[in-house]
C-alpha positions in Angstrom: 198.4 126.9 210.3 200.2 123.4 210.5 201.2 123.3 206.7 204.0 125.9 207.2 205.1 125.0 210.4 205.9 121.3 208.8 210.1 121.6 208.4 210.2 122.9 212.4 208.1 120.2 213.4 210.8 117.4 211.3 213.9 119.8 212.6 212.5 120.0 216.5 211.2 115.9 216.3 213.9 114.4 214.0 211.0 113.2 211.7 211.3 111.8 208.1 209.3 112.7 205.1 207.0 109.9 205.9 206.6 110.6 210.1 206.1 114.0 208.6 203.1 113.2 206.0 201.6 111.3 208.9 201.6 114.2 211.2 199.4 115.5 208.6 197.7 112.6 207.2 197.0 111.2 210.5 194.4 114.5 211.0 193.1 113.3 207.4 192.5 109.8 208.8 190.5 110.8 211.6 188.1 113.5 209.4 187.6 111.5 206.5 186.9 108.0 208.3 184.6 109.3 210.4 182.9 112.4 208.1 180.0 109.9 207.4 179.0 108.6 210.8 179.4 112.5 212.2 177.0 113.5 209.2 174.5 111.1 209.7 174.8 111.7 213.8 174.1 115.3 213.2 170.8 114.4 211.8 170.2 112.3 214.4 171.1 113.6 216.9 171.1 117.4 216.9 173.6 119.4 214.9 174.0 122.3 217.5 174.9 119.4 220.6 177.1 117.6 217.8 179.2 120.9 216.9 179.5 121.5 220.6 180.2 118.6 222.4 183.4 118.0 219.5 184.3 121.8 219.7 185.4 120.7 223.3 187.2 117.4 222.4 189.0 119.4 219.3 189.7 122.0 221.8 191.5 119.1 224.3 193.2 117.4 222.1 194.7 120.3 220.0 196.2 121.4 223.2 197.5 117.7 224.1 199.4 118.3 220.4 201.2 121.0 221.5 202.1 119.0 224.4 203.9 116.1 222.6 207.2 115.1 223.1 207.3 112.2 221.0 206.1 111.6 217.4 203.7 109.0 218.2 201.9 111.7 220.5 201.3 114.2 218.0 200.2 111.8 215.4 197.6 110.1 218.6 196.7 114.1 219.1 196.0 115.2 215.5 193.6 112.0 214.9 191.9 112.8 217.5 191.3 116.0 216.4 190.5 115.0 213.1 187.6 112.3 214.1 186.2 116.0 216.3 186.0 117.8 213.4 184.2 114.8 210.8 182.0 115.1 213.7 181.2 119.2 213.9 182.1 120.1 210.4 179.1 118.7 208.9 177.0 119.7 211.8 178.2 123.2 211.3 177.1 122.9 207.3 173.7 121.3 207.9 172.8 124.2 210.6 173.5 126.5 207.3 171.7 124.3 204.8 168.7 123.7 207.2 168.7 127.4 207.9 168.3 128.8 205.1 165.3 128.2 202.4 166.9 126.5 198.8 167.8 129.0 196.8 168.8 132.3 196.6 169.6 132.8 200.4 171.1 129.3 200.9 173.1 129.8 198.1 174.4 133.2 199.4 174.6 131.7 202.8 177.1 128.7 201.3 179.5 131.0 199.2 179.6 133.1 202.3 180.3 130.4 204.3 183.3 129.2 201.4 185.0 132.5 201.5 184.9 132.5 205.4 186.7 129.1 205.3 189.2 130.6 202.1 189.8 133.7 204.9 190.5 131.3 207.4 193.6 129.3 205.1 194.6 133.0 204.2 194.8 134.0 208.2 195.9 130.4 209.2 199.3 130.8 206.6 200.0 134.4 208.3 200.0 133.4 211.7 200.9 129.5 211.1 204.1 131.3 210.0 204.7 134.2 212.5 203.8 131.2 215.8 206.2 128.6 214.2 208.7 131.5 213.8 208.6 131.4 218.0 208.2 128.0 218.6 205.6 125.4 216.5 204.1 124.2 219.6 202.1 127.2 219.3 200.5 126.5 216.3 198.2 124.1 218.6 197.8 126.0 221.5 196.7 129.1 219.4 193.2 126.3 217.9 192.8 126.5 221.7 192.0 130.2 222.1 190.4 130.2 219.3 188.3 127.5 219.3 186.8 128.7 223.2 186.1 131.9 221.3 184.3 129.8 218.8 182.6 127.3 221.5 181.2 130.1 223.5 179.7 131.9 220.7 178.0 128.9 219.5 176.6 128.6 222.7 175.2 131.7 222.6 174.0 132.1 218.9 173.9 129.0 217.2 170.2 128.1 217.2 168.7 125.7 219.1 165.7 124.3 216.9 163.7 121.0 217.3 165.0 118.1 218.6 165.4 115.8 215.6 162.7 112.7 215.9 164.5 109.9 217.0 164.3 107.1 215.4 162.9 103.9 216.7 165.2 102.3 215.2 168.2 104.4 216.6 171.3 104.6 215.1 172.6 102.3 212.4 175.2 100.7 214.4 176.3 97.8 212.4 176.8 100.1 208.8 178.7 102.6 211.0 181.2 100.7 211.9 181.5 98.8 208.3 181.7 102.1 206.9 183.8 104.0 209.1 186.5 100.7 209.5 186.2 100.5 205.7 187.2 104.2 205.1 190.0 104.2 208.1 191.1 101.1 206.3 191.0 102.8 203.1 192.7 105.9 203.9 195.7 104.1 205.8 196.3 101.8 203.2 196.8 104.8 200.8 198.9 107.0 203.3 201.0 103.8 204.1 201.3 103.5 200.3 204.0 106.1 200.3 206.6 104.7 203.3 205.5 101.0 204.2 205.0 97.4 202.9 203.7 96.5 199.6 202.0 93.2 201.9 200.8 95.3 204.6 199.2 98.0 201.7 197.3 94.8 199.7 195.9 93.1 203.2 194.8 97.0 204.1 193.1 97.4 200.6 191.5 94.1 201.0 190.1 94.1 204.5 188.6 97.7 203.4 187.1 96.4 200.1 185.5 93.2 202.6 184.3 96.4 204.8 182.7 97.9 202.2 180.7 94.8 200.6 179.4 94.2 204.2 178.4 97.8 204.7 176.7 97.9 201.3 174.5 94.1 202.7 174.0 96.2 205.6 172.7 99.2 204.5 170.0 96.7 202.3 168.6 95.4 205.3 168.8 98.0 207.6 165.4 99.6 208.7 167.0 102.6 209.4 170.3 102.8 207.3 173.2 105.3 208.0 173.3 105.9 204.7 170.5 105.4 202.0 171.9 104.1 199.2 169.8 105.2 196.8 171.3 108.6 197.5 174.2 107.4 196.0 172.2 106.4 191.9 172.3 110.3 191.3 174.8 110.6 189.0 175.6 114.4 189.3 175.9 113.7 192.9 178.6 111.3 192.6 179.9 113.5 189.7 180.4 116.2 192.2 181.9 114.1 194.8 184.5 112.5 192.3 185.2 116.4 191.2 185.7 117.5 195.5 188.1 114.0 195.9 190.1 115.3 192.7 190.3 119.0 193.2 191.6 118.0 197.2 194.3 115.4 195.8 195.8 118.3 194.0 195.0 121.2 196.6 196.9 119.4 199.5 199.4 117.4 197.5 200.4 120.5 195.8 200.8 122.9 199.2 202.7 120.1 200.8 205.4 120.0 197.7 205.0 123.6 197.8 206.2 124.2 201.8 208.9 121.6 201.0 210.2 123.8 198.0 210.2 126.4 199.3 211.8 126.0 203.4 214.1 122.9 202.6 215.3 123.7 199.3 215.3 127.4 199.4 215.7 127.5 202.9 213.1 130.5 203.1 211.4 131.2 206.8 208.1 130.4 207.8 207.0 133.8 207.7 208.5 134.1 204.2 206.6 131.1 203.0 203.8 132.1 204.7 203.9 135.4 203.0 204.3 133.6 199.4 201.4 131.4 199.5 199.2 134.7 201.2 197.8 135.6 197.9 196.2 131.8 197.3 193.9 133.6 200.2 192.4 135.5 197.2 189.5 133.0 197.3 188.4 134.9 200.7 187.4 137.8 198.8 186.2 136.1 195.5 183.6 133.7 197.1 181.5 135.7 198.4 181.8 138.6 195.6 182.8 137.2 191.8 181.6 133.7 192.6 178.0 134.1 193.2 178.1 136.3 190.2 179.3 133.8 187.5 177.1 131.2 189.1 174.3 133.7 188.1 175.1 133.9 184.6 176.6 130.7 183.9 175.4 128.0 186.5 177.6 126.0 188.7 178.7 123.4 186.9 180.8 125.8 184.4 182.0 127.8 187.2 183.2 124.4 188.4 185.3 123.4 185.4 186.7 127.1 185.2 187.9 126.5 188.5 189.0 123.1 187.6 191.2 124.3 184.8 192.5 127.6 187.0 193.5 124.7 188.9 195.5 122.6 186.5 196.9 126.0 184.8 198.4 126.8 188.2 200.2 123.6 189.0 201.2 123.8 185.6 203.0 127.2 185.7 205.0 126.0 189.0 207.0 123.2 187.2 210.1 125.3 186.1 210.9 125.4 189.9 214.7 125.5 190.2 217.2 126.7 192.8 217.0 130.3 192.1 212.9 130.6 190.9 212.0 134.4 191.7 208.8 134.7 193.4 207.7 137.0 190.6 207.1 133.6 188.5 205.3 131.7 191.4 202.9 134.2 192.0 200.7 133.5 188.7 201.0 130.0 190.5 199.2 131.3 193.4 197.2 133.9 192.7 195.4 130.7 190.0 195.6 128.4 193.1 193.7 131.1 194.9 190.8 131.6 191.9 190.6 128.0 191.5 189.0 127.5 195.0 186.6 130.2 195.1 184.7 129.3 192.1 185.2 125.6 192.7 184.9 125.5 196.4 181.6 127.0 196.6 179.9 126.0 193.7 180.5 122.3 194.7 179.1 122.5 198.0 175.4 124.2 196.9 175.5 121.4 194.5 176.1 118.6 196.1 173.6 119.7 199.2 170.7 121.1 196.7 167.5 118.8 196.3 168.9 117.0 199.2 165.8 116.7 202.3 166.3 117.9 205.4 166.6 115.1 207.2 169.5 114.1 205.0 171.6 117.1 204.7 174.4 116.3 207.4 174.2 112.9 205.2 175.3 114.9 202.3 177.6 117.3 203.9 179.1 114.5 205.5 179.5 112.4 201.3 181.4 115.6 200.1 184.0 116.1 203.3 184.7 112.4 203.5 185.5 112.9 199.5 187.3 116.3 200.5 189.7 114.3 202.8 190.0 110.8 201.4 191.4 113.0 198.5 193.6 114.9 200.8 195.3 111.8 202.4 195.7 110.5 198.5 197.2 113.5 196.9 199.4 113.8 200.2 200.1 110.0 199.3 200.9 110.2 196.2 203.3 113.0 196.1 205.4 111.8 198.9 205.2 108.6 197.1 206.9 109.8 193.7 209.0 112.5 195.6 210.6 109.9 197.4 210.9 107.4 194.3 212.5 110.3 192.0 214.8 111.7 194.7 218.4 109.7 194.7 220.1 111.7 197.1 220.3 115.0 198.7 222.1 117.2 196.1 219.8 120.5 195.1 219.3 118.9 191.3 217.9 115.5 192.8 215.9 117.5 195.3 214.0 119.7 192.6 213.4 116.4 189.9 211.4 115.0 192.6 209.6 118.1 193.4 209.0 118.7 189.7 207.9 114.9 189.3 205.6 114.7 192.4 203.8 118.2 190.8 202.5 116.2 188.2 200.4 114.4 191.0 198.1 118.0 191.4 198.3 118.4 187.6 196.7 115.2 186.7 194.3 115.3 189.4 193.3 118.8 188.1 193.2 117.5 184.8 191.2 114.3 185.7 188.9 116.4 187.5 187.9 118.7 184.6 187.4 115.8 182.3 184.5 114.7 185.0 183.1 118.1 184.8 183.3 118.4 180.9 181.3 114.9 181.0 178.3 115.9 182.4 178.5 119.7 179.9 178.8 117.3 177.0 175.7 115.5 178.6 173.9 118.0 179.2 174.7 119.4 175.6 173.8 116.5 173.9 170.0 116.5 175.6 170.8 114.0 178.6 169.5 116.1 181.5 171.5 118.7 180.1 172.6 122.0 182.0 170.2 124.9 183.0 170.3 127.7 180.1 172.5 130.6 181.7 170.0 133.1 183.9 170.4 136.3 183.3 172.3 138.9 185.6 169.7 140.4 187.1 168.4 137.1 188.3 169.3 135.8 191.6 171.8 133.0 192.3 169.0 130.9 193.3 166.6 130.1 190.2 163.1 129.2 190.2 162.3 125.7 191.8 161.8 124.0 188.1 165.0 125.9 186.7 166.9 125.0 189.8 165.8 121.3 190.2 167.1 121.3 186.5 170.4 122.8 187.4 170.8 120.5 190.2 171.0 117.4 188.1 173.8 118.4 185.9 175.5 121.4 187.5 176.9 118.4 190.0 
């Protein structure tokens, strides 16, 4: 809802490109520097009470956002809201993954769950468009509604199941704040990147790096570490969270050029932009449908790189952009955008949660969002970055050269991205631990435990 309402939030609040990337980045901040900490507490501590007790703060402070007066405020309010959801988004995908047997139904249950989040972009652009056409505030007091809806039906249906053993150890204290400081760090020193100090940027880099080596010497020790490292030697695991950092660095960095293009340059409405980027929603029906079908016949990892290269194809086809593009020759653009995320999307969540144990699936819910996001804020980053560098003035010309040079941001990343995927195909091919051979059809999406455990390994 907040992408399109971006140039009446600058126009109302007298924001620059980089106050305006913060607006977003700052929710990026908050979700990706605390996704591992709210994964691991969902474990530990309940992942119904986790979704619900940061429903309610998400709730607050998405209403104190439409409140603001100042920038400052709505950059406070949209952290805020960001750390709430690190903390309930993987809460909400380990009550899936827990709830469902792996396999067939979890897979199901997962692509589901993909296309209800690609019907949520597809509704959030609509109505983003049509509140910010009345007045932007109202693109956080609308979350509000919505998320009470959402809070009281959780009440009443989410499950309650055991209480998670606690730990005599309790929670990992000392890694969580190594970890989450070295993420913040990390993040801020890349959105900072774009619009601040090349000093301030190094000391950033450098106090998270020192983070990092002190969360790894804690995580040794610890009796009871927030995150077992030895999660991390799988390689298709980290292949698949190198793939989800990639594919978001291009998703989000290419939207935000996108809004830009197409309100400041073409000076089209909200409703109008919301209404060209409608058909990305596409995903929303091709999750749950095509999706599970290709996975079927040709495993995830190839969905994956199909998706991958849909990707790169679409960013691609956007780089003619001029003063006078008809939306006939974007379309292709986003209609691609839109197939790219339902068979990448979905695919790369079942694989990066299968094989995972129980105990440990908000720990891997909570490795692929903080990738999702740290990607986000760097692909938000890095186009602002060479937007600003290869825009001279105002003039339509200078505008659309760095438009047309920050595209090549997405494009790389895309391209990047399927290069990772094609690694572990060629790997597989060449008989590492290789890729499942295609199932047939009439098989379902979740193949036998030796097949699948086979799948797992190389389909990430």
């Amino acid at each position: 809802m907040l992408n399109v309402a971006l140039p009446a939030i600058r126009a109302d609040m007298g924001l620059d490109t980089g106050q305006l990337q913060s607006v977003m980045s700052a929710y990026v901040l908050g979700y990706g520097g605390f996704m591992l900490l709210g994964g691991r507490a969902a474990d530990l501590f309940g992942r119904r009470r986790m979704f619900v007790l940061w429903l309610t703060v998400f709730l607050l402070f998405s209403g104190l956002g439409g409140l603001a007066t100042e920038g400052w405020m709505l950059v406070t309010a949209r952290f805020v809201t960001g750390v709430a959801a690190a903390f309930m988004t993987p809460a909400g995908l380990s009550v899936i993954t827990t709830g469902f047997a792996e396999g067939e139904q979890r897979n199901k249950a997962l692509l589901v769950y993909s296309g209800t989040a690609a019907g949520g972009f597809s509704v959030g652009l609509v109505v983003g468009g049509l509140l910010a056409a009345v007045d932007w505030r109202w693109v956080f007091f609308a979350p509000v509604i919505m998320s009470l809806v959402i809070l009281v039906a959780a009440l009443v249906l989410l499950p309650r199941g055991e209480r998670p053993e606690r730990s005599p150890h309790g929670l990992d204290f000392g890694g969580a704040v190594a970890v989450t400081g070295g993420i913040v760090l990390l993040v801020l020193a890349v959105e900072r990147a774009a619009h601040g100090g090349l000093g301030w940027t190094a000391a950033a880099f450098a106090a998270s790096l020192a983070l990092f080596a002190a969360f790894t010497a804690i995580e040794r020790r610890a009796a009871a570490p927030l995150v077992r490292l030895g999660i991390l030697r799988d390689p298709g695991l980290v292949r698949a969270n190198v793939i989800g950092l990639l594919f978001a660095a291009g998703f989000f960095g290419f939207q935000f050029v996108a809004v830009l293009y197409l309100q400041e340059l073409r000076g089209w409405s909200t409703i109008e932009t919301s209404l060209a980027l409608l058909v990305a929603g596409v995903d929303a029906v091709l999750s749950p449908t095509l999706t599970p079908r290709l996975v079927r016949r040709y495993g995830n990892a190839k969905v994956v790189l199909g998706g991958l290269v849909a990707a790169a194809l679409s960013y691609a086809l956007f780089l003619p952009l001029g003063t006078d593009l008809p939306y006939a020759l974007m379309f292709p653009t986003m209609l691609l955008l839109g197939i790219a995320f339902a068979l990448a999307y979905g695919p790369l969540t079942i694989t990066a949660t299968d094989g995972v144990a129980e105990a440990e699936q908000g720990l891997a819910g909570g490795l692929l969002y903080t990738s999702f996001q740290f990607g986000a804020a760097l692909g938000l980053s890095a186009v602002t970055a060479v937007n600003t560098a290869f825009t001279s003035g105002g003039s339509p010309q200078e505008m659309i050269d760095g438009y047309r040079a920050a595209l090549l941001v997405p494009l790389g990343a895309a391209l990047v991205a399927a290069a990772v995927a094609g690694v572990g195909l060629r790997r597989g091919a060449t008989g590492g631990k290789g890729e499942a051979t295609p199932v047939p059809a009439t098989t379902p999406v979740g193949p036998p435990a030796p097949q699948r455990d086979h799948l797992h390994e190389v389909s990430r």
